[in-house]
ROPAGU-728496 format. One line per 3 residues: for each residue x, y, z of C-alpha. Coordinates in steps of 0.25 Angstrom, whole numbers. Example, Ala and Ser with C-alpha at 12.3 -4.5 7.8 and 13.67 -1.06 7.14 Angstrom:
% ROPAGU-728496
49:-18:31 | 55:-4:29
***
This chain:
% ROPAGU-728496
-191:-3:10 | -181:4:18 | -170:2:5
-181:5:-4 | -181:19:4 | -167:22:4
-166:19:-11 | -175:30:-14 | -169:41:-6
-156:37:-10 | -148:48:-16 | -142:46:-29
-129:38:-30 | -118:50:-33 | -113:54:-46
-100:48:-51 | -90:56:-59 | -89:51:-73
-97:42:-82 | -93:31:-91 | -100:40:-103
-114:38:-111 | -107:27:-119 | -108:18:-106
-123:23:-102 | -118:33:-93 | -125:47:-90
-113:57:-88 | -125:65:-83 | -125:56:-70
-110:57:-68 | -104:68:-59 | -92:73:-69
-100:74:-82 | -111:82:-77 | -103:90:-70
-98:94:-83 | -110:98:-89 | -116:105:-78
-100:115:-78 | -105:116:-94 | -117:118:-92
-114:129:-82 | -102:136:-90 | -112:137:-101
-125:143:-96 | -114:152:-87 | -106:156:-99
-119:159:-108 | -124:168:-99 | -112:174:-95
-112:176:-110 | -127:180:-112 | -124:190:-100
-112:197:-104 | -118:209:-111 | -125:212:-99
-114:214:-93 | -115:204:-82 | -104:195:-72
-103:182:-77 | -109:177:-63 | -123:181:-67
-123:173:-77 | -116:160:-69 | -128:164:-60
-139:164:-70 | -133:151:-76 | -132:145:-63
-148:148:-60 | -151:143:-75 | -147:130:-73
-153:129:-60 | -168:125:-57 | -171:139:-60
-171:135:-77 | -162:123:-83 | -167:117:-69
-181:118:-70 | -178:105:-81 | -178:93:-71
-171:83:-80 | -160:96:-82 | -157:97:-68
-157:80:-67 | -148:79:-76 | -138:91:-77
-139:96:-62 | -144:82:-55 | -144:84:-39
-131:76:-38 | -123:83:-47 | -124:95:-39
-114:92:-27 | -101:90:-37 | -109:104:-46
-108:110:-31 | -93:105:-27 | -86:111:-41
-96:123:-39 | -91:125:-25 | -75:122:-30
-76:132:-39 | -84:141:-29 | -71:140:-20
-61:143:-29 | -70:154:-36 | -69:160:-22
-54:159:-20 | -53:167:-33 | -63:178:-27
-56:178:-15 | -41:181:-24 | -52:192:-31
-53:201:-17 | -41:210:-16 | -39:210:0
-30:223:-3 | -40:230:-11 | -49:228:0
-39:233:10 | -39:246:2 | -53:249:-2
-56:262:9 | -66:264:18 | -77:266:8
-77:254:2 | -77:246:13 | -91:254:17
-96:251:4 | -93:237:5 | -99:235:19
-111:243:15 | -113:234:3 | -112:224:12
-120:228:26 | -134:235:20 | -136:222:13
-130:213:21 | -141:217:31 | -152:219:22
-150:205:15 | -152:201:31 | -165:209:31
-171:203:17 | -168:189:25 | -178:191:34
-188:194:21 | -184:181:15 | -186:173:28
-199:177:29 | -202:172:13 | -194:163:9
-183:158:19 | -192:156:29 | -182:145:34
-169:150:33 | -159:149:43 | -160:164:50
-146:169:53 | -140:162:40 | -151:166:30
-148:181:36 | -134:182:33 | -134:175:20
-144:185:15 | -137:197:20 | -124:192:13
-132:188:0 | -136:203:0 | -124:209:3
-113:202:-7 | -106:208:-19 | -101:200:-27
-83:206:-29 | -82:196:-41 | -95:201:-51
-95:214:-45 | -79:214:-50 | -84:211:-64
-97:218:-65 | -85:232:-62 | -77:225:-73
-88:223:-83 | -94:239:-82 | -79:244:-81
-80:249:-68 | -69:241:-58 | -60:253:-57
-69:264:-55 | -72:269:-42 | -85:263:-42
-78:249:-46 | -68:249:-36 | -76:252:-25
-88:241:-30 | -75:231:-29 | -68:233:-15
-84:233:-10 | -86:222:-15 | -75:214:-10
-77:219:3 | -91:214:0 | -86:202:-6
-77:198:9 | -88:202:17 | -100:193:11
-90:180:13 | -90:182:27 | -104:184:29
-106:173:20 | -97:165:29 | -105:170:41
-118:166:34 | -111:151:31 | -109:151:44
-121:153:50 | -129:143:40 | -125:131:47
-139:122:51 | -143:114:63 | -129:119:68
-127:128:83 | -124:142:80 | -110:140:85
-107:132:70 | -109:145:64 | -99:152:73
-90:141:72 | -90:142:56 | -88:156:56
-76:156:67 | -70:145:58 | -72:152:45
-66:164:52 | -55:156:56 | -52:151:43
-50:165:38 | -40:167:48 | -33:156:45
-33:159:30 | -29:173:33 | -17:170:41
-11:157:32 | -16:160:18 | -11:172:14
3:170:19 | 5:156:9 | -1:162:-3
6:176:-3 | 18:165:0 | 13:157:-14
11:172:-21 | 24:176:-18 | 32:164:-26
23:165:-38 | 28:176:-48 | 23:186:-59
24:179:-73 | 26:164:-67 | 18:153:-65
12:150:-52 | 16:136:-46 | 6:128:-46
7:122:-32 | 2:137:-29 | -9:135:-36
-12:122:-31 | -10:125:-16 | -19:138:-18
-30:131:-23 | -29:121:-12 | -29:131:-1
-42:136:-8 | -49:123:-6 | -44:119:6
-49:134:12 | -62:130:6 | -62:115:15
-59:122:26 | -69:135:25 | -82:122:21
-76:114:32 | -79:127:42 | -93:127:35
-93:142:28 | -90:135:12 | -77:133:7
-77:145:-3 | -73:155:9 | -61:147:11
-58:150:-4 | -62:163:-4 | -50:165:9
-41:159:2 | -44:168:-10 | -44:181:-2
-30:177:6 | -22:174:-8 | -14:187:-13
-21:190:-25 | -8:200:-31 | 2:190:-39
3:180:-50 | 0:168:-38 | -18:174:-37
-15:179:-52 | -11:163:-54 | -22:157:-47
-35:164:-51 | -29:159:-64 | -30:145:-62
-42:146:-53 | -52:155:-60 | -58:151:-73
-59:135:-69 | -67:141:-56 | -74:153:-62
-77:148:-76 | -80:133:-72 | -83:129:-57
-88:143:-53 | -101:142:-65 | -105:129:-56
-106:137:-42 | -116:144:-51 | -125:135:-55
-122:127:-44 | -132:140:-38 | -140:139:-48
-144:126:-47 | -149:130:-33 | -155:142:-37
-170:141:-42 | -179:152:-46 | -190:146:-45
-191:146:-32 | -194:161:-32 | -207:161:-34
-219:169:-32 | -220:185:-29 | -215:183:-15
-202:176:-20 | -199:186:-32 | -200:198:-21
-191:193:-12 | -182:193:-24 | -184:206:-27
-182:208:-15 | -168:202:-11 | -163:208:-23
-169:224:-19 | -163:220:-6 | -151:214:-9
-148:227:-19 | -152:237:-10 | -143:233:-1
-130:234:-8 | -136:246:-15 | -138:255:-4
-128:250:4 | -117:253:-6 | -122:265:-10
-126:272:3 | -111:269:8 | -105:274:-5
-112:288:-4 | -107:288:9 | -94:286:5
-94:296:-5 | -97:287:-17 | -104:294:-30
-119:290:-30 | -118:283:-42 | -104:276:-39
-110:271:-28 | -123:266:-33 | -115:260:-41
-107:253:-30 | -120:248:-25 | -126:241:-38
-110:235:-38 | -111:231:-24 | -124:224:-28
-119:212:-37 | -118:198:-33 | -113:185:-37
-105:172:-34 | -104:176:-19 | -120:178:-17
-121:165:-24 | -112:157:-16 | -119:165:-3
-133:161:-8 | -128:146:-10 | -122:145:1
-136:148:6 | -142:138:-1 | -133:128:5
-134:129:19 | -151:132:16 | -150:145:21
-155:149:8 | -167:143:2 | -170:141:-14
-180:155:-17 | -170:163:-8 | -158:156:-15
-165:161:-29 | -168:173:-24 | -155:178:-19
-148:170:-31 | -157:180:-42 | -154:191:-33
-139:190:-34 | -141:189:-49 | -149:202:-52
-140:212:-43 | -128:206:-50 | -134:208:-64
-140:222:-61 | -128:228:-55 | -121:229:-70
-133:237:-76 | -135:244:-64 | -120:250:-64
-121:252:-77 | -134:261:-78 | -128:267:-63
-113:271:-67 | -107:278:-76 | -93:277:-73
-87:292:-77 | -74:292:-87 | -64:299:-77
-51:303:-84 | -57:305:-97 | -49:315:-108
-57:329:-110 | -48:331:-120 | -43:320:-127
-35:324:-137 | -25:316:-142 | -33:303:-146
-22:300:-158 | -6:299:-156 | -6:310:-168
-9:322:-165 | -5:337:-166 | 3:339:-153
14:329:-154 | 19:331:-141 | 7:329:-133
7:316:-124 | 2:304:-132 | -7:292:-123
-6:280:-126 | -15:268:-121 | -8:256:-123
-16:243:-121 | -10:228:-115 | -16:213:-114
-4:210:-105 | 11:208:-106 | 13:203:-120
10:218:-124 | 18:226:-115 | 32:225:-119
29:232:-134 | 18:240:-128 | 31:246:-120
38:247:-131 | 28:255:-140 | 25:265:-127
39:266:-128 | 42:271:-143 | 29:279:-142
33:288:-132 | 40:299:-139 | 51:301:-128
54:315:-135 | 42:320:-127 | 43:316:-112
31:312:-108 | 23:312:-119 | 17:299:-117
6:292:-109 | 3:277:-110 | -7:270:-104
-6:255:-103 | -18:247:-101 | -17:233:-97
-29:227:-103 | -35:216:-95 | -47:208:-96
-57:208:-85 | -67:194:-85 | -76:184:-76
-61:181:-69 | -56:181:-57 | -40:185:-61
-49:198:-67 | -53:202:-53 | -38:200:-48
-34:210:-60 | -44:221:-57 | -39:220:-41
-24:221:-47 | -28:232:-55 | -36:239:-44
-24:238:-36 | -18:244:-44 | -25:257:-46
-33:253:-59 | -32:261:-71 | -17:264:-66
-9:255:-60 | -2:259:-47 | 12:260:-49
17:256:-37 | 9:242:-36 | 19:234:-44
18:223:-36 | 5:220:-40 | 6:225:-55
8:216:-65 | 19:216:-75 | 12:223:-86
10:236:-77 | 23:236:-72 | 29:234:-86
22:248:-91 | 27:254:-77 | 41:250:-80
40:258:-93 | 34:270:-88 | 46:270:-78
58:268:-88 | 52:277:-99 | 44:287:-90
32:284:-102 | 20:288:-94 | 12:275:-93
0:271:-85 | -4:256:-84 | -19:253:-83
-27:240:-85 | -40:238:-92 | -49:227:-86
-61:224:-94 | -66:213:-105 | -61:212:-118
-75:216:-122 | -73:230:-117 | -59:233:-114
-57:243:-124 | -68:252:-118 | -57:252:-106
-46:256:-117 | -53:267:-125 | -58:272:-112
-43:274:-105 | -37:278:-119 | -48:290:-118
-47:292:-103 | -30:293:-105 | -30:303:-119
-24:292:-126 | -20:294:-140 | -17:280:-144
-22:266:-137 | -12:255:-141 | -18:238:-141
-9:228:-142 | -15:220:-155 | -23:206:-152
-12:198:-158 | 2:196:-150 | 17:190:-157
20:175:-154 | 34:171:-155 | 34:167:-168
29:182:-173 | 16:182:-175 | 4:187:-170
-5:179:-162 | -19:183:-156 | -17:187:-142
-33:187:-140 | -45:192:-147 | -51:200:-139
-40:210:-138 | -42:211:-153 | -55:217:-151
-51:226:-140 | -42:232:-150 | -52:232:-160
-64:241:-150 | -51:249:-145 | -49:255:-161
-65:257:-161 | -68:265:-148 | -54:270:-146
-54:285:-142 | -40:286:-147 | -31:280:-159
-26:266:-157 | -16:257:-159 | -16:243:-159
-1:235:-157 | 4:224:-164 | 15:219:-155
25:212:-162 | 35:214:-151 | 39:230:-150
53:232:-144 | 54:215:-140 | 48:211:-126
52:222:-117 | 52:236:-115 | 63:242:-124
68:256:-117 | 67:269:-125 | 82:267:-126
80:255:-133 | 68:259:-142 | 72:256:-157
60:254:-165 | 57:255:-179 | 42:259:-182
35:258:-194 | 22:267:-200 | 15:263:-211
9:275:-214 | -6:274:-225 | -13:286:-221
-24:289:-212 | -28:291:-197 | -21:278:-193
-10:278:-200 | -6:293:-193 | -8:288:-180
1:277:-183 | 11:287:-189 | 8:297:-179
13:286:-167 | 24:282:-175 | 29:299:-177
28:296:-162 | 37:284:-159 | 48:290:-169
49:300:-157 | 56:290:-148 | 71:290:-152
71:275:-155 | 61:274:-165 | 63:274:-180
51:276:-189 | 46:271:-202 | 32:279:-208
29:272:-222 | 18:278:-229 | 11:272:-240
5:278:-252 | -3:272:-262 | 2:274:-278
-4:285:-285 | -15:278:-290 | -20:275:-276
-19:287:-268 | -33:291:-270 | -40:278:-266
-31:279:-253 | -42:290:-246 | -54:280:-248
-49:272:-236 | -59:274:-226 | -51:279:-212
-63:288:-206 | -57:300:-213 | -68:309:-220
-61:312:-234 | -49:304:-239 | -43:318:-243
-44:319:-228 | -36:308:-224 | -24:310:-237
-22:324:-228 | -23:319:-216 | -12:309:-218
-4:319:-226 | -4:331:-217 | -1:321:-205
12:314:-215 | 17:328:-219 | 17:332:-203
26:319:-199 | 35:320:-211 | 38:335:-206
40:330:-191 | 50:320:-195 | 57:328:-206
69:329:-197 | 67:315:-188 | 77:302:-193
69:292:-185 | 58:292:-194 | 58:289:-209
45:292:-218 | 41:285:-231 | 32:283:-240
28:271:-250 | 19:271:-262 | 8:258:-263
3:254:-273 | -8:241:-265 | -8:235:-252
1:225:-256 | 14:234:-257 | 10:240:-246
12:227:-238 | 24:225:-245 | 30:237:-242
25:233:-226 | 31:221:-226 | 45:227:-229
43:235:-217 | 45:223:-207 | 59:229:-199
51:240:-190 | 47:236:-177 | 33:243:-175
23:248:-188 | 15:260:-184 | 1:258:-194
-14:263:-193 | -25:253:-194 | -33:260:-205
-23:266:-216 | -29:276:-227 | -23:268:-238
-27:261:-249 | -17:252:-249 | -16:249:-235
-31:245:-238 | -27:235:-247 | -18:228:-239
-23:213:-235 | -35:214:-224 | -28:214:-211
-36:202:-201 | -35:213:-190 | -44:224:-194
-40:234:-183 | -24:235:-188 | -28:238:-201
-22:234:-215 | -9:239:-210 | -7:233:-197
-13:220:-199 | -2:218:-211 | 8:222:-199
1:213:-189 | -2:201:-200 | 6:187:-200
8:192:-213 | 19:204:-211 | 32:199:-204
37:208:-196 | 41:210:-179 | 38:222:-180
24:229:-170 | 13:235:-177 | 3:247:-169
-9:248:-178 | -15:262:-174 | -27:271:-178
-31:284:-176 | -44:288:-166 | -53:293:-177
-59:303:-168 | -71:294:-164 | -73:288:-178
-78:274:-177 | -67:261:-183 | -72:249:-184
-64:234:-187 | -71:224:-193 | -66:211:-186
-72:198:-191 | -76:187:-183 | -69:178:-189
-56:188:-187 | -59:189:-171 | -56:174:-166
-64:175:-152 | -79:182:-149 | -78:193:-142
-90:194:-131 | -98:204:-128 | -94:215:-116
-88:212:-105 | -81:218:-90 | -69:231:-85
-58:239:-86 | -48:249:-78
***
């Protein structure tokens, strides 16, 4: 009897690792490794969709990894008991919890790099009261609702730690999702953003040691004096940390150097030291992702030795372990427990008091300080946001049963509407004012009546492959006649994502003194500022580096909106397509292509978009040193008198010898040349236009030897390609993207739309030359250009909008 008893209450054997396969009558359903497998797909699936689904609202990817996480739990997919036997079966869940929790701890060493001790150091007065008042009012209000839930539904929690836990529940802000909710509505370097971030991660430190105090305190059946002892031990541990860790890694940081490769028993050791911190913060008894979260905090985050390891660390953790933590959650969380009016209230209720908290108290201490009403209303629906860390609060919770299920679903749903609300509530609320903006823009075009007014450029980078020739162009178009005729504004475009190594770049750049680099930071600038610095210095060019942090979704917002903001007359993109060894032209990325493509629609300014075929070799070449030969191909229309009207410029710099080549139909076509459709009213129009414009540079180089005028006679697209390919010894072509001309027309189709005929014969496998192309059109006073791209043409799909900029 007694053997017949214990067989029945057995547990069920463990879960070995890997099957012999279906072949050999195995289930890889009951072994640990395959369905491990299918539950990370599973989860990477339903996340992803909804992150997908989601992404026109304009949400952080952690809803989703929420909402997924509670979709396959017992809240839906669970509701199916032969699912939830078979996908999630009871003794799966510990090796589903360990990787959750691995990746938990490394997730929190890359939040702990994110926090930028120094930035903190510097925040002022006013945002330190803001942080603390986001964090007292409902800190203390969360301890009053408490009492309100021990009456209902938590009737048996432990007191002391059911109080704490509820007042940090209340009083998080999550830094992470707040960082990319700033991103995504273009706000991290205003005012409003900066403020909402060093709040936050005053915020952010605060709520870890008030979650340590509450993990302290929920021991059971233990003397008070356990709690003490665990809290004096953590305590310690921090001391420890502080006085041995940074010391060793500023050590490692030091002997790992810009533009090497980080050794990897740096790596190794680091990642070590993460773990062994998280033994050692479990061992004390308050979890072992504060150990993580110490070392993160103590690691220099400035260098190529953080830059290195967020590299390795973060998309295994945040795209494949992290995912499981979440559903790991969800599998706990189960709506149906909220049931009935009185549970459905005490929701409302949580979530009106868990708001009005951080509303009120961010905004009463904001007008205090003399914030604007509206910033700071703002400020307090930022403030309001949750995410990772309320869920790792309210598991914990769940853990040590001071949380029971209807209050775990209920502060679970709670953290998930005030994040999703806080988008749309910004959104109505703030309406960021255009500061700098030109009254009187008046140069939008590089030709133009007053020669020697200064010309702005905006010159646009993806990184270091385009810098050298970027140089060198800002070099020859600097007219050095005319002292300081010249303004350029170099914008390092960046793009901002669900990464952490995208938070480390915004802290860089806020370092820095976003939009404008601070000059005397160098130390912390990367090479690609200090490249343009240099220049500025050797050729007294005026030019002020910027970065541009956003998607590539909506990046050119950020471009048309600084070109308008600075009176640029030209924006200048380095083209999709960069030169292998072996000379041609190689895709660099997609997206880049339709970043150039929305620039040319909504530019407020002409536009000029850089083939680089290597201008001037691989460094800068000095103003001494210029010697360039530069081509026009002069058709007719708006483009084509930009492009000649740059070109006029360039020949202005002693080492620059210029071409223009214009070319005229025969006879017999001269008068179907004006049914090309440019956006001019009249084709007579244009014919004047051009001629007017060619007759006033032919008087202004009457007398100048650098530049040598001719004209050719076509007769179809085909000599006029022949006549191009001759001209293959010139080391840039000046052309415009929509040439008035007949013959131009009838040149073979270029496969890249936004060059036009001309330039994509210049940009083509096709035409054999070394020599740069800048494909430019006119703005056209607001007049709408549209490219049709093909789907076949455009090799990756492009999502829909996405997150910020400088």
């Amino acid at each position: 009897m007694a053997s017949n008893a214990t067989s029945k209450n057995a547990c069920p054997p463990p879960m070995k690792a890997t099957s012999n396969g279906a072949f050999q009558g195995d289930d890889p359903l009951d072994f640990a490794l395959p369905l491990a497998i299918l539950q990370i797909c599973l989860v990477l699936v339903v996340s992803r969709g909804l992150a997908y689904l989601l992404k026109p609202l304009r949400q952080p990817r952690v809803i989703a990894e929420i909402i997924g996480g509670i979709i396959l739990g017992p809240s839906a997919l669970g509701r199916n008991k032969s699912y939830m036997q078979n996908v999630f079966p009871p003794r799966s869940l510990t090796v589903l919890d360990t990787l959750a929790n691995i990746g938990l701890i490394f997730f929190l060493f890359l939040a702990g790099l994110e926090l930028d001790l120094k930035s903190l150091r510097q925040s002022g007065n006013r945002v330190l009261a803001i942080a603390m008042a986001g964090i007292s009012l409902p800190f203390v209000i969360g301890i009053g609702s408490s009492f309100v839930l021990k009456q209902t539904i938590a009737k048996g929690a432990d007191s002391a730690a059911f109080l704490v836990f509820m007042g940090v529940a209340l009083s998080i802000t999550a830094f992470p999702v707040l960082a990319r909710i700033l991103a995504e509505l273009k706000l991290l370097t205003t005012n409003v953003g900066r403020t909402a971030m060093s709040a936050a991660a005053i915020n952010d430190i605060a709520a870890w040691i008030l979650l340590a105090l509450a993990v302290a305190l929920s021991g059971h059946d233990r003397s008070p004096l356990v709690s003490l002892w665990v809290f004096l031990a953590g305590c310690g541990f921090v001391i420890c940390a502080i006085l041995i860790v940074p010391p060793i890694f500023k050590w490692m940081s030091q002997r790992c150097h810009e533009g090497e490769p980080v050794e990897e028993v740096y790596i190794c050791a680091t990642l070590a030291a993460v773990l062994a911190a998280g033994f050692v913060t479990d061992a004390i008894g308050i979890h072992a992702m504060f150990g993580a979260f110490v070392v993160g905090i103590l690691v220099p985050s400035d260098g190529p030795f953080a830059s290195a390891l967020v590299e390795k660390v973060e998309d295994l953790v945040s795209g494949l372990f992290l995912p499981l933590y979440f559903v790991s959650s969800g599998l706990k969380t189960n709506v149906a427990t909220i049931k009935g009016a009185q549970s459905w209230g005490l929701l409302v209720f949580v979530i009106f008091t868990a708001s009005f908290g951080k509303i009120l108290g961010t905004l009463v201490v904001s007008l205090f300080c003399k914030v604007p009403f509206n910033e700071a209303l703002v400020l307090g629906f930022l403030m309001n946001c949750k995410g990772l860390v309320e869920l790792i609060v309210l598991n914990i919770g769940k853990d040590r049963k001071v949380l029971n299920d209807q209050t775990f679903a209920i502060m679970v749903l709670m953290a998930v509407f005030t994040t999703f609300i806080t988008t749309p509530l910004v959104t109505a609320v703030y309406k960021p004012a255009r500061k700098g903006k030109i009254v009187d823009y008046k140069y939008r075009t590089i030709g133009r009546k007053n020669a020697n007014s200064q010309l702005r450029i905006l010159t646009c980078f993806h990184g270091a492959r385009n810098i050298p020739s970027m140089i060198n162009l800002i070099e020859a178009s600097r007219g050095i006649r005319k002292g300081d005729a010249l303004c350029v504004y170099a914008m390092h475009l960046k793009e901002f994502s669900e990464r952490s190594s995208t938070i480390l770049m915004v802290h860089k750049a806020r370092r820095n003194g976003l939009p404008f680099w601070n000059k005397g930071h160098h130390a912390d600038s990367n090479h690609v500022i200090v490249a343009f610095e240099a220049y500025r210095q050797l050729s007294q060019v005026s030019i002020r580096p910027m970065i541009a942090i956003s998607s590539m979704n909506n990046i050119h917002e950020d471009i048309c909106a600084t070109a308008e903001r600075k009176g640029a007359a030209v924006i200048i993109l380095p083209f999709h397509k960069h030169q292998r060894l072996d000379g041609s032209l190689n895709i660099t990325r997609n997206d880049f292509r339709w970043v150039n493509k929305r620039v040319l629609e909504h530019a407020p300014c002409s536009v000029g978009i850089f083939v680089d075929r290597g201008l001037g070799g691989t460094s800068h070449v000095s103003a001494s040193n210029v010697s360039y030969r530069v081509t026009v191909l002069f058709f007719g229309g708006g483009d084509d008198r930009e492009a000649l009207a740059y070109g006029t410029r360039m020949a202005e710099h002693p080492g620059i010898r210029l071409l223009v080549i214009r070319f005229v139909g025969e006879p017999m076509n001269e008068g179907e040349i004006v049914r090309v459709d440019v956006g001019d009213s009249t084709g007579t129009k244009l014919i004047s236009q051009d001629e007017e414009f060619l007759d006033e540079f032919k008087a202004k180089i009457a007398n100048d030897d650098s530049i040598i005028y001719e004209e050719k006679v076509v007769k179809d697209g085909a000599e006029t390609v022949a006549i191009i390919c001759e001209l293959n010894s010139c080391n840039l072509f000046l052309v415009g993207s929509r040439p008035a001309s007949e013959v131009a027309s009838a040149m073979k189709r270029s496969e890249c739309p936004e060059l036009g005929p001309v330039g994509g014969l210049l940009a083509s496998q096709d035409y054999p030359t070394t020599a740069s192309v800048l494909v430019m059109q006119q703005y056209q006073n607001g007049a709408p250009i549209n490219f049709t791209i093909s789907d076949s043409e455009m090799e990756e799909h492009v999502p829909d909008r996405d997150s910020e900029s400088a």
